[in-house]
PyMOL Python script that loads the backbone (N, CA, C, O; Angstrom):
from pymol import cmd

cmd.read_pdbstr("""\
ATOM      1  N   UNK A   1     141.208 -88.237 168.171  1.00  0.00           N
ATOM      2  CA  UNK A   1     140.221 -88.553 169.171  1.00  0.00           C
ATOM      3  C   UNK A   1     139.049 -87.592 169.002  1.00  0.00           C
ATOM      4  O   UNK A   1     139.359 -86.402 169.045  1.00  0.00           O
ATOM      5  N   UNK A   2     137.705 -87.895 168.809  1.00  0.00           N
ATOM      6  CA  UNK A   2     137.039 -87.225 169.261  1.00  0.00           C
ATOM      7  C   UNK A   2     136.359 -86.730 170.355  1.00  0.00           C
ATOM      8  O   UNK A   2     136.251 -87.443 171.352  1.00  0.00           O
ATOM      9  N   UNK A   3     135.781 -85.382 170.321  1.00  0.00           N
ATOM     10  CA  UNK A   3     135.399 -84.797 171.346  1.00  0.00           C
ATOM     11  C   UNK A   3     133.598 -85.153 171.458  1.00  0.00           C
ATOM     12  O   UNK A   3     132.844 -84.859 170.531  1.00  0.00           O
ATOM     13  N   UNK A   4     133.201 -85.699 172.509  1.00  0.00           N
ATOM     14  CA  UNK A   4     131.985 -86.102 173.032  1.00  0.00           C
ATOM     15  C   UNK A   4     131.117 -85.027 173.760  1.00  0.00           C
ATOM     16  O   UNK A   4     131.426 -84.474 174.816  1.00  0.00           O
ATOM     17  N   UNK A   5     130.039 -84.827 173.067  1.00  0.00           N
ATOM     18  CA  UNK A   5     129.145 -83.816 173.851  1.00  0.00           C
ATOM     19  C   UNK A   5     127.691 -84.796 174.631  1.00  0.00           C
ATOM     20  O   UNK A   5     126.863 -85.592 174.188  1.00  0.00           O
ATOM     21  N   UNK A   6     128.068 -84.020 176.368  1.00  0.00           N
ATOM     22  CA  UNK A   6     127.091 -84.447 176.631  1.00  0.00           C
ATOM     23  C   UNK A   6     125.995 -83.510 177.495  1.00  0.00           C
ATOM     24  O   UNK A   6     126.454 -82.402 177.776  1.00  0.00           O
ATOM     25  N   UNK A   7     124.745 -83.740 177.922  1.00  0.00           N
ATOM     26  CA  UNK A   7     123.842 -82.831 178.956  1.00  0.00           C
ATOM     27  C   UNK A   7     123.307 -83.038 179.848  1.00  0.00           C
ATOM     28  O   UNK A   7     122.108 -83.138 179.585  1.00  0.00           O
ATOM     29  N   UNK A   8     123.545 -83.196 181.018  1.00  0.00           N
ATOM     30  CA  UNK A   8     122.856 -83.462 182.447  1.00  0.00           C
ATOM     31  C   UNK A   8     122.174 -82.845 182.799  1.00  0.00           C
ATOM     32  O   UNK A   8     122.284 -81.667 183.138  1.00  0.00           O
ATOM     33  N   UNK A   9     120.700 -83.995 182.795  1.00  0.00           N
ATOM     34  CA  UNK A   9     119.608 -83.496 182.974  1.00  0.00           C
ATOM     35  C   UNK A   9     119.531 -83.689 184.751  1.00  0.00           C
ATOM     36  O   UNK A   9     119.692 -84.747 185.360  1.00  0.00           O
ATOM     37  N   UNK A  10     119.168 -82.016 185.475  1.00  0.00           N
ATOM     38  CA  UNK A  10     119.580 -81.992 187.006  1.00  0.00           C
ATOM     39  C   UNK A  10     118.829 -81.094 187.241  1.00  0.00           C
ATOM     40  O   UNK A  10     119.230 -80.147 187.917  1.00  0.00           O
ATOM     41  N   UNK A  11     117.169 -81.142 186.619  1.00  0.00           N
ATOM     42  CA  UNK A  11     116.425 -80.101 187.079  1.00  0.00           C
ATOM     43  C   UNK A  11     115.429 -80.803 188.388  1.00  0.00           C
ATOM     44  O   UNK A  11     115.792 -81.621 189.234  1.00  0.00           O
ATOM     45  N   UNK A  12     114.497 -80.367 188.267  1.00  0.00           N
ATOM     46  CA  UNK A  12     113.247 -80.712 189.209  1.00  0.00           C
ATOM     47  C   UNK A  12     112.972 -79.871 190.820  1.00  0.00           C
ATOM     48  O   UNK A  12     113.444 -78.748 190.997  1.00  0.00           O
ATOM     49  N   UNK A  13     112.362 -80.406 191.641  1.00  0.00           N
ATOM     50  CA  UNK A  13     111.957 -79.814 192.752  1.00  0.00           C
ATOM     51  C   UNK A  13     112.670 -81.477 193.912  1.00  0.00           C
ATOM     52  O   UNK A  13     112.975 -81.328 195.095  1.00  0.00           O
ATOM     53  N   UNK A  14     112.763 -82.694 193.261  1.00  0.00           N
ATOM     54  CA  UNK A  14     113.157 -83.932 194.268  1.00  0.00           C
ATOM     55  C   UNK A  14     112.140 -83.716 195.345  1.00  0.00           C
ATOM     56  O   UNK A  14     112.450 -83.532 196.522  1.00  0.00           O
ATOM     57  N   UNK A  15     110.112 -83.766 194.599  1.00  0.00           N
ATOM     58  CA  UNK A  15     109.510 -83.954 196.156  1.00  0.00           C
ATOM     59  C   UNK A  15     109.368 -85.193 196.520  1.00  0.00           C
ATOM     60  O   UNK A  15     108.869 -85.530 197.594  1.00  0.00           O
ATOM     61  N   UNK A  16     109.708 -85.805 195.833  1.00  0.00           N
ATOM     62  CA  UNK A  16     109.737 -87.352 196.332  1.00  0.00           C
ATOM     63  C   UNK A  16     110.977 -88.009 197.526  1.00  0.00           C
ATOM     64  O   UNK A  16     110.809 -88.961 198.288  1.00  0.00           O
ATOM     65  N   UNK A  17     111.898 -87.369 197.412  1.00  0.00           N
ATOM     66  CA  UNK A  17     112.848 -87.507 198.548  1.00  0.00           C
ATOM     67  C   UNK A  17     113.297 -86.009 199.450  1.00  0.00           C
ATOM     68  O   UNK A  17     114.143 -85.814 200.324  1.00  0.00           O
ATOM     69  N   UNK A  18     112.177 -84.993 198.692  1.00  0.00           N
ATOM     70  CA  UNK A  18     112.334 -84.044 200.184  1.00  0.00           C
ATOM     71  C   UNK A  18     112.350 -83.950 201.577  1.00  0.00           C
ATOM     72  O   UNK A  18     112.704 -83.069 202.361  1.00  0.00           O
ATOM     73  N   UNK A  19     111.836 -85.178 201.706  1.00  0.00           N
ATOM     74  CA  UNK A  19     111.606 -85.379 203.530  1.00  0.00           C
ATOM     75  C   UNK A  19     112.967 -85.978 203.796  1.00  0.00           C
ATOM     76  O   UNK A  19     113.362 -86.232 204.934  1.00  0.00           O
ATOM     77  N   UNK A  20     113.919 -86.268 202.303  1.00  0.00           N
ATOM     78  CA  UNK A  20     115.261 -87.235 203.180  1.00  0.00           C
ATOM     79  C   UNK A  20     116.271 -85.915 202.829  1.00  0.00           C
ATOM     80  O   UNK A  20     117.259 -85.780 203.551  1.00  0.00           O
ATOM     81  N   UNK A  21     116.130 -85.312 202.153  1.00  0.00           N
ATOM     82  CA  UNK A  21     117.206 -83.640 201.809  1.00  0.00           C
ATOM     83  C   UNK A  21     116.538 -82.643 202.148  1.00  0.00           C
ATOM     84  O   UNK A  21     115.931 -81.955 201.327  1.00  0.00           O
ATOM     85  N   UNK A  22     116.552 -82.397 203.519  1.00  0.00           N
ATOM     86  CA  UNK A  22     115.733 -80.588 203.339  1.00  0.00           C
ATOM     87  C   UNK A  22     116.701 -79.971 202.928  1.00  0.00           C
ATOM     88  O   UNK A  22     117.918 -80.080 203.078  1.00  0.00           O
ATOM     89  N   UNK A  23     115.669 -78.922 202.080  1.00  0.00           N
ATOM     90  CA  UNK A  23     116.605 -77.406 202.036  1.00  0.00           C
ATOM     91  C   UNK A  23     118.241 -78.239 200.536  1.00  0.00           C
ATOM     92  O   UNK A  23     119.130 -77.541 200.047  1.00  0.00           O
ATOM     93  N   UNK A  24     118.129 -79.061 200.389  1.00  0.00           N
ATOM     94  CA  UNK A  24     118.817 -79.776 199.325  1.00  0.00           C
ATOM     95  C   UNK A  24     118.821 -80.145 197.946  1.00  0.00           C
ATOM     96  O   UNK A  24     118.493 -81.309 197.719  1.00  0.00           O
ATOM     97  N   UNK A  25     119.095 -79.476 197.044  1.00  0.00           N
ATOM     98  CA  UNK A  25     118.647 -80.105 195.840  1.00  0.00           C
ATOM     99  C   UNK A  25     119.287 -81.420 195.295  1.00  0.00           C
ATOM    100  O   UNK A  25     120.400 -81.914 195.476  1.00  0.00           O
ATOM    101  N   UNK A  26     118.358 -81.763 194.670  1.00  0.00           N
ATOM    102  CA  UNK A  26     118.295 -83.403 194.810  1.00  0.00           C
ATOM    103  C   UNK A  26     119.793 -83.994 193.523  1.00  0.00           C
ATOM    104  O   UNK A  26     120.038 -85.197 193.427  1.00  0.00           O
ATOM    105  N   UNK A  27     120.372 -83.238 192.924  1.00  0.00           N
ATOM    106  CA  UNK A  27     121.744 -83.374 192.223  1.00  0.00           C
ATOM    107  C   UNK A  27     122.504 -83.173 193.185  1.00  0.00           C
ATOM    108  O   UNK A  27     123.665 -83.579 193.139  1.00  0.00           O
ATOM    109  N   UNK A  28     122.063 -82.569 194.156  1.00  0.00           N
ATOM    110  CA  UNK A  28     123.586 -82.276 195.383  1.00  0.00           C
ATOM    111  C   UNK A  28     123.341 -83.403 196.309  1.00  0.00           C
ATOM    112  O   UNK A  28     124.262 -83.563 197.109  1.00  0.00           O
ATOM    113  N   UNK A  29     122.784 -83.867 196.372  1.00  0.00           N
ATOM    114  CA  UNK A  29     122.526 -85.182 197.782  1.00  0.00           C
ATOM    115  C   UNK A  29     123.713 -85.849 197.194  1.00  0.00           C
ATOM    116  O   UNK A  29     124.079 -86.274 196.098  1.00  0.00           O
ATOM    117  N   UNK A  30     124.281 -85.725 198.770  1.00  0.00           N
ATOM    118  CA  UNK A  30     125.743 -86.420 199.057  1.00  0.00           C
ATOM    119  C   UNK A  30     125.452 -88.061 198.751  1.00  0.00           C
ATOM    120  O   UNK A  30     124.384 -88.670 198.796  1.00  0.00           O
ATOM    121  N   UNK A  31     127.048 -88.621 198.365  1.00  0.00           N
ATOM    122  CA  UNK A  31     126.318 -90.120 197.897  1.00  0.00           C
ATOM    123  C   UNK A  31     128.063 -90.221 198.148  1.00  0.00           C
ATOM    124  O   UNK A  31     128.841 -89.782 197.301  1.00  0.00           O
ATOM    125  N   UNK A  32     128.460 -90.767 199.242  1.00  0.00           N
ATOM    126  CA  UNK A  32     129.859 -91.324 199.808  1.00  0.00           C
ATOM    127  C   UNK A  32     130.854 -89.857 199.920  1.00  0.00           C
ATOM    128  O   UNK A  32     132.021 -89.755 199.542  1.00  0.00           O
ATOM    129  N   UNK A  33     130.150 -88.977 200.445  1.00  0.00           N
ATOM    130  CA  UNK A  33     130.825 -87.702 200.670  1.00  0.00           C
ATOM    131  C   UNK A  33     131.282 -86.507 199.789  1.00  0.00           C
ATOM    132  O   UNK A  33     132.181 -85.682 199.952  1.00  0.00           O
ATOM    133  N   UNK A  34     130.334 -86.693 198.768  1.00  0.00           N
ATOM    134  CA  UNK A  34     130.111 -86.212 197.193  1.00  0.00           C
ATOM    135  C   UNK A  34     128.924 -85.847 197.157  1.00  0.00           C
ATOM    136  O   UNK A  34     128.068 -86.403 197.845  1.00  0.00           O
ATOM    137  N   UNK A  35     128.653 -84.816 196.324  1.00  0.00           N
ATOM    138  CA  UNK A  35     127.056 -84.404 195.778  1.00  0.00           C
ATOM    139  C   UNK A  35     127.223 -85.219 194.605  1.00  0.00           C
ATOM    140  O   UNK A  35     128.217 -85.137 193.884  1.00  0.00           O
ATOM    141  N   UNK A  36     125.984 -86.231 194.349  1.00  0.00           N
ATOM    142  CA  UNK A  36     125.673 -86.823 193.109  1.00  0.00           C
ATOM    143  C   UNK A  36     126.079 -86.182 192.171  1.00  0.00           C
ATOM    144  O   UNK A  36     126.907 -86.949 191.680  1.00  0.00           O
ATOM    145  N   UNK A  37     126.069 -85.047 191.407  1.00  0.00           N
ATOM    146  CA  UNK A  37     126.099 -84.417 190.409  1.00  0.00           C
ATOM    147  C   UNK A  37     127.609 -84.748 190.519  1.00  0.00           C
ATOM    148  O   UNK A  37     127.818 -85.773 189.870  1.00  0.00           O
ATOM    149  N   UNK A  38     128.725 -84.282 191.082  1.00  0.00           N
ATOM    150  CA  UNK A  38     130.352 -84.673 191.327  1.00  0.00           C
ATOM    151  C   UNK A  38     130.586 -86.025 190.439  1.00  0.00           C
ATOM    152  O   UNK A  38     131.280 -86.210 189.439  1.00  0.00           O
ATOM    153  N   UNK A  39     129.578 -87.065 191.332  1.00  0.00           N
ATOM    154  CA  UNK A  39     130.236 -88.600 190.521  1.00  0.00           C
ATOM    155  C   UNK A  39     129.826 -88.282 189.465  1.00  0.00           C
ATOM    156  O   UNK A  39     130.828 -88.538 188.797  1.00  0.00           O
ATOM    157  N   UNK A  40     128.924 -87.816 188.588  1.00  0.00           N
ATOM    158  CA  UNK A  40     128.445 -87.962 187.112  1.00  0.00           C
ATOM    159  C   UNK A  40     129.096 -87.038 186.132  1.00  0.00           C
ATOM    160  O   UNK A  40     128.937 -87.095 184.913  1.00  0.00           O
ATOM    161  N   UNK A  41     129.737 -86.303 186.686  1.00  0.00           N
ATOM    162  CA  UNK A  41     129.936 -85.150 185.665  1.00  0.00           C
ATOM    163  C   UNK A  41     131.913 -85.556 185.568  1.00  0.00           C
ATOM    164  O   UNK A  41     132.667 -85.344 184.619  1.00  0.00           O
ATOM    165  N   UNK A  42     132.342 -86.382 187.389  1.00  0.00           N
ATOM    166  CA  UNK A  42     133.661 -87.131 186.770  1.00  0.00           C
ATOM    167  C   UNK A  42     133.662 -87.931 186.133  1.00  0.00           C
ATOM    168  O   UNK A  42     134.678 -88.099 185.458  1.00  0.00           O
ATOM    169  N   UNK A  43     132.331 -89.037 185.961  1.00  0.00           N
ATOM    170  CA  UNK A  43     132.897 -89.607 185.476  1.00  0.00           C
ATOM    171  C   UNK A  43     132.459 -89.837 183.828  1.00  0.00           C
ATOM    172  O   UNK A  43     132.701 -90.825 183.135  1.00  0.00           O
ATOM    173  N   UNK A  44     131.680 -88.498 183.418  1.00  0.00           N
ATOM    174  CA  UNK A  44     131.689 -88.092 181.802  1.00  0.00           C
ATOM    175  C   UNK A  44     133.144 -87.480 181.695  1.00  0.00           C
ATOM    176  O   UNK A  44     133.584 -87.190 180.582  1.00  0.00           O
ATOM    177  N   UNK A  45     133.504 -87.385 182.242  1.00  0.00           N
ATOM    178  CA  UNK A  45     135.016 -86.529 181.930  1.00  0.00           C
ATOM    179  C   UNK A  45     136.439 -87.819 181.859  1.00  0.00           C
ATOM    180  O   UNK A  45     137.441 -87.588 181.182  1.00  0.00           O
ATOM    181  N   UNK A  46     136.302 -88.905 182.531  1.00  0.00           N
ATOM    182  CA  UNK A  46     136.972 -89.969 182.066  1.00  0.00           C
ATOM    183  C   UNK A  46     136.284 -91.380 181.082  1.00  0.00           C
ATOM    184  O   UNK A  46     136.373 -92.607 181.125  1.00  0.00           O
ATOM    185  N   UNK A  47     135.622 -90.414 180.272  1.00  0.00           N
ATOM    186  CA  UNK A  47     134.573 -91.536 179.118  1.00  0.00           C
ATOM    187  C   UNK A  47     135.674 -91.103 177.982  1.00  0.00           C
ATOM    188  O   UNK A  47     135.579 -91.535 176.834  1.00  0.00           O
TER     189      UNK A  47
END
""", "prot")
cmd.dss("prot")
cmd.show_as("cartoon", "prot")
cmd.util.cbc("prot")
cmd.orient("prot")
């Protein structure tokens, strides 16, 4: 099996949805009781 390399791109400032996350960075905005970044990084890990 090979091993898969990947890189999540999770930079920025999110001023476009700052008024809906204060004080939040925009990879952590909860999305069904999860920070976004959670679903993406499980589910590179069951690819």
């Amino acid at each position: 099996m090979s091993q898969t390399v990947a890189v999540v791109l999770a930079g920025g400032l999110g001023t476009r949805v700052a008024h809906l996350l204060p004080g939040v960075p925009k990879p952590m905005a909860p999305v069904s009781g999860k920070p976004f970044l959670e679903w993406v990084v499980r589910w590179l890990a069951q690819q």
